[in-house]
N, C-alpha and C positions, 0 to 999 in steps of 0.2 A: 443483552439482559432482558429479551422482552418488548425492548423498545417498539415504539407504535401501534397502531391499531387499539387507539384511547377510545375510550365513550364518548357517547353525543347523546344528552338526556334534555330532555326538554325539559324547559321550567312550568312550575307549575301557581307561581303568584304573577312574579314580573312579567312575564311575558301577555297572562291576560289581562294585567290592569292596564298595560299600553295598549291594546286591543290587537295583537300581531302572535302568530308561533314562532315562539321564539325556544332555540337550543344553542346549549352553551357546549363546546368542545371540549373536553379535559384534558387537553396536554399535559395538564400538572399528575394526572394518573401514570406517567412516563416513569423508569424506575426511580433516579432521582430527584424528581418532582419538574420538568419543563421538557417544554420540546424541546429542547439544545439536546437530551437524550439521542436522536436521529442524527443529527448531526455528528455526536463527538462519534458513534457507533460507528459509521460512518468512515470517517476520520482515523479511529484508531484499529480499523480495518486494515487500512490502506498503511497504516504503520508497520503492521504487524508483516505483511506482505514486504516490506522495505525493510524490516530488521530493525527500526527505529528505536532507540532505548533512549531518548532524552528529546525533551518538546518543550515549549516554552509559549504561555498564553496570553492574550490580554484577555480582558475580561469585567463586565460591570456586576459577574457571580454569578449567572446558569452554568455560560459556557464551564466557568472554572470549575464549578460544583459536578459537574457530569462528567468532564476532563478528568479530572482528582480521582474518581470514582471508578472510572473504565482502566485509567492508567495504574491505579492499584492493582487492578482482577489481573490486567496481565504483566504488571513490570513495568511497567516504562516511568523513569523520573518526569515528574513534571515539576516546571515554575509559570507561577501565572501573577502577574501585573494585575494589580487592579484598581480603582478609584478610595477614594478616603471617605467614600461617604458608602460601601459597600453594606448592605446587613450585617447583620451578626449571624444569622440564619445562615448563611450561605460561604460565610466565614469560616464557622465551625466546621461543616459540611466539605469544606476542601481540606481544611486542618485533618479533620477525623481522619482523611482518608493518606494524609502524608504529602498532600503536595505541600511545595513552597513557596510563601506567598507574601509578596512584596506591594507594598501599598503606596504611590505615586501622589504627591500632594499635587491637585488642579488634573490631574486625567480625567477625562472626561466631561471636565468644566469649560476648562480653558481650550478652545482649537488649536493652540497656536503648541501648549504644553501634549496635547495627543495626539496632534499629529509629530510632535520631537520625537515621544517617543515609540510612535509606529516608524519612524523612519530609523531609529537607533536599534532598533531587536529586527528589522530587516538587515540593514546590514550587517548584525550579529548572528545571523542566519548564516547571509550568502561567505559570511567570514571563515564560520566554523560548523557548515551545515549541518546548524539544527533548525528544525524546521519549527515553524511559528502557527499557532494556530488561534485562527481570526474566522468566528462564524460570521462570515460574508461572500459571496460569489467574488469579489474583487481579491480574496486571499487564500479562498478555500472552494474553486468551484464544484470541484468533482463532490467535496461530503456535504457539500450544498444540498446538490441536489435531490440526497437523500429527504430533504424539507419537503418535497415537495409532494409526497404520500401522505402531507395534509389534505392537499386539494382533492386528491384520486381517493380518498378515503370516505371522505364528505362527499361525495359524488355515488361512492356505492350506499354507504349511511340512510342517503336523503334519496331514495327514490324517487320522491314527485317533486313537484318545483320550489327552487330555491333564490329565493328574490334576493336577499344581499346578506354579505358578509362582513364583520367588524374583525379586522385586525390591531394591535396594537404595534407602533412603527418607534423603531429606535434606531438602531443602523440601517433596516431595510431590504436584509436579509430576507427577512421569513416573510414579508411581503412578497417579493418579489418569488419567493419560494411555492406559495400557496397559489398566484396568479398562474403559474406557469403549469402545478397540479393540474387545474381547474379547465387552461385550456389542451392539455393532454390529454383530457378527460369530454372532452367536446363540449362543456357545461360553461353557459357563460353568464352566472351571477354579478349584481355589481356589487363590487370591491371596493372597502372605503379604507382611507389611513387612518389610524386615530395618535392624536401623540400630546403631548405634554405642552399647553402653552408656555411652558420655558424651556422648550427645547423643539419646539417644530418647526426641523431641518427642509421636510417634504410639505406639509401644509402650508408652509409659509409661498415656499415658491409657487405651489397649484391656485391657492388662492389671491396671488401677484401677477399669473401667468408666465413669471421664469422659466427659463430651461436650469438655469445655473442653481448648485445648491450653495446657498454663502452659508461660511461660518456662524456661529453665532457662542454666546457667553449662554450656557444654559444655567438655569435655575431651577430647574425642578429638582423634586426631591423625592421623585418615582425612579426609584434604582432600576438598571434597563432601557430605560428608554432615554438615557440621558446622553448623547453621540452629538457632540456640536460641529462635527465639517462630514462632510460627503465621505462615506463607508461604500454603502451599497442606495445610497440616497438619490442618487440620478436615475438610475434602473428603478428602483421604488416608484420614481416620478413618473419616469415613461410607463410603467406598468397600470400606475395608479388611469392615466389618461386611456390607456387601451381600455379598461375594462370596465368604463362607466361610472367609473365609484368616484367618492368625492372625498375632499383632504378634511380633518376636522380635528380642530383646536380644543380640549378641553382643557380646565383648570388640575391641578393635584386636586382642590377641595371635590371637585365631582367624581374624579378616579376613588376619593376616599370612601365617599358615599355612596358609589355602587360597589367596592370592596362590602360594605355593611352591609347594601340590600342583598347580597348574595349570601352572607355568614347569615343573616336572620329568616330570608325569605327563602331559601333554596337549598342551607346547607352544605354552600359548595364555600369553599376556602381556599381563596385566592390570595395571590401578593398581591400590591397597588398597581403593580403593573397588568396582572391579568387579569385587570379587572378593569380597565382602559377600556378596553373594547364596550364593555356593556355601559361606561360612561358615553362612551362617542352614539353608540343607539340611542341612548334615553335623548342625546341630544338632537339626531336625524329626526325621530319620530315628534318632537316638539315643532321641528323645522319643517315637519309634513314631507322630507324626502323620503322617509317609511312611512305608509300608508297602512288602514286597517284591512285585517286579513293575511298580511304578505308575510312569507316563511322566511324568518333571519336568523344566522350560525353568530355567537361572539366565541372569539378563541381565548380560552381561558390560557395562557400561556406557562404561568408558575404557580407550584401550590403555595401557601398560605406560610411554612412554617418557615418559608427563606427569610419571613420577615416578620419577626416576632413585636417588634414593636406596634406595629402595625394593628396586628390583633388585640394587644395592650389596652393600645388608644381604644378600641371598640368594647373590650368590656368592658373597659373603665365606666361605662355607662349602666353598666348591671350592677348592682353592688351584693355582696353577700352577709347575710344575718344572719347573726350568732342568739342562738334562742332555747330556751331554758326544755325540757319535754314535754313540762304540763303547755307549753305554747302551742305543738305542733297541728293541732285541728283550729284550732283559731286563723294561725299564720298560714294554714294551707287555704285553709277557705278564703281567708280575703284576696289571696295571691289568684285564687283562679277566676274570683268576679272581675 
C-alpha cells in the first residue's frame, strides 16, 4: 500500500533554538500511520506466497493496527494479543478493520506474565501451524528486514553529513533495523536508544556496562515502548555499542513535552512514543553529546491519532470561546497581541 519512502522535513523552531539541523522522519506518513507498515508489508507478502489464511499477533498496537489492515486487503484472519493499557486509537484502528482482539491483563508489564504468553502462542503455532507474528528479528527475521530501508533511505535523503540519529527503543527491533540500514549504506552516524525510564530494557544495561538484558516491572505509560525482558534487546545493545551512540533514559513527562513542542512548533503529530526520540535529543544536546551545528534525524515512529488522549491532554490547554458577533473585532484583536 505504498509503504515507505516517508518524508524527512526539517524543522524549522526546534531544531534552531537548540542551535543543530535538525530533521524529523515521518514514519507516521506510512499508510496506517507507523513504520510497523514495512514490516507487516513484508510479512504478509511472505504469507500470501505460503497460502497463509490465519495469523495470530502480539502487539502493544502498530504491529496489530498495520496487521488488521493488510490482512483485510487480502483475506487472511487475524488475532492479535495485546496489553490492557493499549490506546484507543489503535484499538479502533484493528477493530475497524475486523481483526480479533484479545486484551491480556499484565502483558507487557509483567516479564514473567509476557514472556507466559509468548511461550504459549509458540507452542500454539508449532501445534497447529499458525504462524505468529512478532515485529522482532528473534521472531520474524526475514519481514525485519524490510526495516531496514530506514537507514538506506536517510542515507539517500541526507546527502551531506549526518552526525546522529534518535531512535525510540522498545523491543529493539527497528533499532537494530535502522543500524544495519545505515551500515549497508556505508554511513556511519551515531545511533542513540531512547526509551522510557520505566522501561529501559537497553539503557539500563549500556549504562551498567552489562551484556545481559534483565527483566524488569515496567511503568511507563508510553504505549510501544513498554517490553520488559529481552525481544530483540541484546542485538539493540550490541548494535547500540558498534555504532557510537549512547543509551538515554527519559522520563514519560519529557516524551510528553516534546509530543507538545512538535503539535505547536512544527505541526507534526506524533504519539508519545514518536516523539521519544526528540525527548532523548533535547536531552543529548543539554548533555553537550550534540553539539552546535551538527545535522540530527529523530524518527518520528507513530502518527498522532493512535492516541487520542494524548492530544486531549495538549489541548486541554487551549480553551475555546463562545462569544456573542458584536465581540468578534475586539476578541480578535486581543487574541493576536
Amino acid at each position: 500500500m505504498a509503504e515507505g519512502n516517508t518524508p524527512l522535513v526539517e524543522s524549522v523552531v526546534i531544531g534552531p533554538r537548540l542551535g543543530i539541523r535538525l530533521w524529523f522522519k515521518l514514519e507516521s506518513c506510512n499508510p496506517t500511520g507507523s513504520y510497523k507498515d514495512r514490516f507487516v508489508a513484508a510479512q504478509v507478502t511472505q504469507f500470501l506466497r505460503d497460502a497463509v489464511t490465519l495469523c495470530v499477533a502480539t502487539s502493544s498496537g502498530n504491529t496489530g493496527s498495520s496487521l488488521a489492515a493488510y490482512c483485510a486487503r487480502y483475506g487472511i484472519a487475524c488475532a492479535i494479543f495485546i496489553n490492557e493499557h493499549a490506546p484507543s486509537g489503535k484499538l479502533h484502528q484493528m477493530r475497524g478493520h475486523g481483526a480479533r482482539i484479545f486484551r491480556i491483563r499484565d502483558f507487557s508489564t509483567s516479564p514473567e506474565i509476557t514472556a507466559e504468553v509468548y511461550r504459549r502462542l509458540r507452542r500454539l503455532s508449532d501445534q497447529r501451524s499458525i504462524p505468529v507474528v512478532v515485529s522482532a528479528f528473534r521472531y520474524c527475521p526475514e519481514a525485519m528486514r524490510a526495516v531496514q530501508g530506514i537507514g538506506q533511505e536517510l542515507t539517500a535523503q541526507l546527502s551531506g553529513a549526518l552526525n546522529h540519529v534518535f531512535i525510540p527503543v522498545g523491543g529493539g527491533g527497528l533499532f537494530v533495523a535502522v543500524c544495519r540500514g545505515f551500515a549497508a549504506s556505508g554511513v556511519a552516524p551515531s545511533i542513540h536508544a531512547v526509551q522510557p525510564e520505566g522501561c529501559a530494557t537497553v539503557v539500563s544495561a549500556y549504562q551498567e556496562g552489562r551484556e545481559e538484558i534483565l527483566p524488569i516491572t515496567s511503568v511507563t505509560r508510553v504505549s510501544g515502548l513498554a517490553v520488559p525482558f529481552d525481544i530483540d534487546a541484546s542485538l539493540a545493545l550490541c548494535e547500540l555499542r558498534r555504532s557510537r551512540g549512547v543509551g538515554i533514559a527519559v522520563t514519560d513527562k519529557e516524551v510528553l513535552s516534546a509530543q507538545r513542542m512538535m503539535l505547536r512548533e512544527e505541526g507534526i503529530w506524533a504519539e508519545p512514543a514518536g516523539a521519544a526520540a526528540l525527548a532523548g535529543c533535547i536531552r543529548a544536546v543539554r548533555d553537550g553529546r550534540v553539539t552546535a551545528g551538527q545535522a540530527v534525524v529523530c524518527l518520528v515512529t507513530g502518527h498522532g491519532f493512535k492516541d487520542p488522549d494524548s492530544l486531549s491532554e495538549a489541548a486541554r490547554q487551549n480553551t475555546i470561546s463562545l462569544i456573542d458577533h458584536t465581540e468578534i473585532e475586539p476578541q480578535l484583536l486581543e487574541a493576536m497581541v
